[in-house]
N, C-alpha and C positions, 0 to 999 in steps of 0.2 A: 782287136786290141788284146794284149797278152796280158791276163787276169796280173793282180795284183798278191804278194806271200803266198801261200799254199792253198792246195784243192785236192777233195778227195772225190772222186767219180768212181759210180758204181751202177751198176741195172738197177733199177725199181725194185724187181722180184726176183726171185731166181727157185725154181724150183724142180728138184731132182728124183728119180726113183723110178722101177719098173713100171710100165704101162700107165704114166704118166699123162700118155700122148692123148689116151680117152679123154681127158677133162682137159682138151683144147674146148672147143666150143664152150665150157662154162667161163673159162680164163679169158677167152679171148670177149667174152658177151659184157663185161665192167666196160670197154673201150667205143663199142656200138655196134650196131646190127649186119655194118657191110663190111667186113676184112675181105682185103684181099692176100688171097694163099700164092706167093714164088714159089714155084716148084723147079725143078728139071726133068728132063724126061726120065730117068729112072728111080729118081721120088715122086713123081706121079705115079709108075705102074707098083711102087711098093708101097705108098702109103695115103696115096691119094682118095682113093674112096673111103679109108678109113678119118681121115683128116675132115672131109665134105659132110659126112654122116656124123661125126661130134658135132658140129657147127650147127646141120639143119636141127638135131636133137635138144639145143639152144634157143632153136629160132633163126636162128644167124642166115643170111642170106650171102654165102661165102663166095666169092669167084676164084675160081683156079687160073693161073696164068701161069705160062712153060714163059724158062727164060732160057734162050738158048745161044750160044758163040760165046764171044769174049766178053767182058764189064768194061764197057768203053762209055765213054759221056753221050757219044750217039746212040748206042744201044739202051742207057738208061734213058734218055729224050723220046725213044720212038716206045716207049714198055709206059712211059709217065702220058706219053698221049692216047694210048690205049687206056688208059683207065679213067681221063681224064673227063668223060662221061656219066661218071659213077660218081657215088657220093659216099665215097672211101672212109671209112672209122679208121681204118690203121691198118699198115703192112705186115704179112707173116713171112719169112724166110724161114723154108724146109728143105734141109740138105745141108751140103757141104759147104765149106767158105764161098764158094764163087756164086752161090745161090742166096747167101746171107750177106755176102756185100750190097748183090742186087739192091736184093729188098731194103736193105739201110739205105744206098741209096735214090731208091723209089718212093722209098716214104721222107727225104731230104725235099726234092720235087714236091710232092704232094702236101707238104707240111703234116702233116700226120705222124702217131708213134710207130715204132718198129717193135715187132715181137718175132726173137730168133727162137728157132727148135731145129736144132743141128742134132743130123742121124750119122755123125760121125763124131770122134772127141781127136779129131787130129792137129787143133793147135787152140788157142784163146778167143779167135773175136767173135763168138757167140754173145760174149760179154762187154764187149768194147764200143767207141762211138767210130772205130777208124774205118776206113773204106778204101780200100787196096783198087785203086783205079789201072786200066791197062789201055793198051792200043791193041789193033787187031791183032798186031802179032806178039801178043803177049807179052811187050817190055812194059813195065813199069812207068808209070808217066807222075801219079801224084799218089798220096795217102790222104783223102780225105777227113773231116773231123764233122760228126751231126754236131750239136748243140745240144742231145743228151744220150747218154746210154742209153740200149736197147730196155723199153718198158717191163719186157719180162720174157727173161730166159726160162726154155722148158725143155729137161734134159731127161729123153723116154733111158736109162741104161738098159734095157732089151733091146733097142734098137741098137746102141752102141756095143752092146755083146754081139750084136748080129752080125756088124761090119767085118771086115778084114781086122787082124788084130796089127799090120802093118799103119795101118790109121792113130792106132791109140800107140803105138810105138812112137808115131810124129809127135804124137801130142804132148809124150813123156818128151822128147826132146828138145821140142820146144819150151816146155813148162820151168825144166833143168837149171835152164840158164838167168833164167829172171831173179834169184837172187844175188847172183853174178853180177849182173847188168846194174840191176838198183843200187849198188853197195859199189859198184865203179862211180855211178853218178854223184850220190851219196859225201862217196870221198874226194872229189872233187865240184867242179862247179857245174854239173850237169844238170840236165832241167828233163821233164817229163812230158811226154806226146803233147801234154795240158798247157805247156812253157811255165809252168810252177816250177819247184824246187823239191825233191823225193821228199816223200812223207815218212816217216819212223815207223807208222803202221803198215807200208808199204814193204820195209824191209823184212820187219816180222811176217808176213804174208808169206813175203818171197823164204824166208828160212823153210815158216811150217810147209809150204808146199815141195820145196827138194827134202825135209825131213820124211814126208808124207809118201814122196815117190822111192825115195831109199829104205823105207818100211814095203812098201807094199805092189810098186810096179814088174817084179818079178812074177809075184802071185796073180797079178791084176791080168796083166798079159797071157799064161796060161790058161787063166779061166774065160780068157777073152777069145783063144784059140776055139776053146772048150763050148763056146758061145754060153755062158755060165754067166748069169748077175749074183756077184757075193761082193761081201764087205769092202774088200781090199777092192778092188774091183770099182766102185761106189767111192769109195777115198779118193783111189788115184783119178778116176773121173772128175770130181771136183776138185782134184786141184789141179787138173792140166787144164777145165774150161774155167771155172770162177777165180780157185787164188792166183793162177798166172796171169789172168786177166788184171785182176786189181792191184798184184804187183806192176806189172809193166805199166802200166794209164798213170799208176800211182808212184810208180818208183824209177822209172825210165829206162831208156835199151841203150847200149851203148855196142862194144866190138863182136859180141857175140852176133846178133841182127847184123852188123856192117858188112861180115863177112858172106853172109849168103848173097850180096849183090856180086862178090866175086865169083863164088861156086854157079853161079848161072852162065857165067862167061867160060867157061870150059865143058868139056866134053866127060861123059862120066856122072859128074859129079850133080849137073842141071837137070839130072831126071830124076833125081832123087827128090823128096817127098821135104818141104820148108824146114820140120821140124829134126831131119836128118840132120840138115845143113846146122841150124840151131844149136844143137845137141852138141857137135864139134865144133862148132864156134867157140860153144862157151870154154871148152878143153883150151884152144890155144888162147881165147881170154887172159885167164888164169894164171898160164904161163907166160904169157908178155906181162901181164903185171906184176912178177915175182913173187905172187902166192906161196905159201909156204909147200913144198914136196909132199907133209900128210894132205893138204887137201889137193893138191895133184892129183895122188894118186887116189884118194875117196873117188874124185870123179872119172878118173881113166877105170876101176875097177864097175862103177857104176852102170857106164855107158856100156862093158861089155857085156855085162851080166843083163841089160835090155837088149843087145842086141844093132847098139846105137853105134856110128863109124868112132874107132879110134886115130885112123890112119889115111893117108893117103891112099896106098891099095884099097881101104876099106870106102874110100870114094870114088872107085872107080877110076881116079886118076890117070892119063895116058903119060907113059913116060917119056922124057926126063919129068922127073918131076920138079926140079929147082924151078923149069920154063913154066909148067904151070902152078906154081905158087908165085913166081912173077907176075901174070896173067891174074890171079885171085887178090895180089896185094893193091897191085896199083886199079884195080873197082873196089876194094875196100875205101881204097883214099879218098874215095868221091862220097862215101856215104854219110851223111847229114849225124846219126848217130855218134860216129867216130867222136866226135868233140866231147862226147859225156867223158870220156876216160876220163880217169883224177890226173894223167898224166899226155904230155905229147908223143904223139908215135908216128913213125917212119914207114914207109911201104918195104924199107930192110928190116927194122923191128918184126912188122907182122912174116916176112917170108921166115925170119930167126925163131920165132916162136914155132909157126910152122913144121921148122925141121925140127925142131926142140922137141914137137908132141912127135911125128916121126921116130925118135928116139927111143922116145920114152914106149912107145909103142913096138918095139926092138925093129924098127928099118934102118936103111940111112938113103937117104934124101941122094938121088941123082940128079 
């Protein structure tokens, strides 16, 4: 049933800052005595004994469980009967999105809370109730929804200085566009993951969070190179995992999200990291909707000063390019988001805008 006027959704807790990750076991000990820990195999050999050893120092009687291939409904069914022996307090996903969908949805299965601790800051759903379902071979099949946000976000930033800073680059990209997105929805009759109606707090969110990234994701990135936890750093991390989060849940996705189901249908551009895709989305957004030129360019100078695709070349794109924005408009068209725009749009629109940021980007579109 699709709630009635407006909803705001948010994590329980959320809780940020260097070495963090020690006081899992106290965090996770309010929920019960038996979590079980998602891991993959390379957050197990990085942080697995350290994860295990919070817990027993608890009490906690923790189980590790490696999740490994795709997040397919059979893989979550055959992960939910393995546990299904145990007397499960609540799920933890440690690692990356594909480790933290698991977990949401393993504890969907299990009826139990979920608690995310993502050791990368590469896009929002640390924060979210959604659940990015796939088949083996990694198409897209559903977006699932729990019945509540994750009980409690715990976000180590040492681990997140530790990563690749191409990670936190996604995550800036990602984060970018969400008040784009919400402020399309916003101005027309679009609704939010929740089927509510964007929230005003949502909008505000989504501002201070591109305010947030436009102060500080230059510096954040560096010190991120640098593997360095400072301020900027600390900012931009909260606002690529929490205020993106509760913008998006809260304010909703519109062209920017529609167009990565196209950049996966081409070559180039499908190996690139969601929050790439993201990041130029929101560019040609902006410019289909006839945004004003200073915030054009706000965000074209933005995106290059992180390092984020302006252009077609900068996606990898195989030329001609007209053929492959063909190819990305008409999988735009299928995307469920698309309808948030305040306005109707064409799969000649979005190729038009396309060549438009091209432009603006000094190419010209072949």
């Amino acid at each position: 049933m699709v709630p009635q006027g407006r909803l705001f959704a948010s994590p329980a807790r959320y809780v940020q800052g260097p070495g963090v990750l020690e006081t899992l076991g106290s965090q996770l000990s309010r929920f019960g005595s038996r979590p079980i820990l998602v891991v993959d195999a390379a957050v197990r050999d990085l942080i697995g004994d350290r994860v295990l050893a919070s817990c027993a120092q608890d009490g906690l009687e923790a189980l590790l469980v490696e999740a490994t291939g795709e997040i397919t409904y059979a893989a979550v069914a055959e992960l939910a009967e393995r546990c299904s022996s145990e007397d499960v307090s609540v799920v933890v996903g440690l690692g990356g999105g594909k480790v933290l969908d698991t977990a949401k949805a393993l504890s969907g299965h299990l009826r139990v809370p979920v608690v995310t601790v993502p050791t990368i800051a590469s896009n929002d759903s640390p924060t979210s109730s959604a659940i990015a379902m796939y088949d083996d071979e990694h198409h897209l099949v559903a977006v699932d929804m729990l019945p509540a946000n994750p009980a409690l976000v715990l976000v180590d930033t040492q681990l997140i200085a530790s990563a690749p800073a191409s990670f936190l680059r996604s995550g800036i990209g990602d984060a970018v566009a969400k008040v784009f997105e919400a402020e399309g929805c916003a101005r027309g009759t679009g609704v939010t993951p929740l089927g509510t109606r964007p929230l005003g707090m949502a909008l505000a969110i989504g501002r201070a969070c591109f305010d947030t990234l436009w102060a500080d994701a230059v510096q954040a990135l560096a010190d991120c190179e640098a593997g360095r936890v400072s301020e900027p750093l600390e900012r931009v991390v909260e606002a690529v995992i929490l205020m993106s989060g509760l913008a998006f849940e809260n304010g909703g996705l519109s062209l920017a999200h529609s167009l990565t189901r196209g950049l996966m249908r081409v070559d180039g551009a499908r190996t690139l990291m969601h929050g790439y895709h993201v990041g130029w989305g929101a560019l040609v957004q902006v410019v289909a909707e006839g945004r004003p030129d200073e915030e054009v360019r706000q965000l074209v100078d933005f995106l290059t000063s992180v390092g984020l695709p302006v252009s077609s070349a900068d996606l990898a794109l195989a030329e001609p390019w007209r053929d492959q924005h063909a190819v990305i408009a008409e999988a735009t068209m299928t995307a469920p988001h698309l309808a948030n725009l305040p306005m109707r749009i064409s799969s000649e629109d979005i190729m038009g805008a396309i060549a438009e940021v091209d432009r603006l980007a000094g190419l010209r579109s072949s």
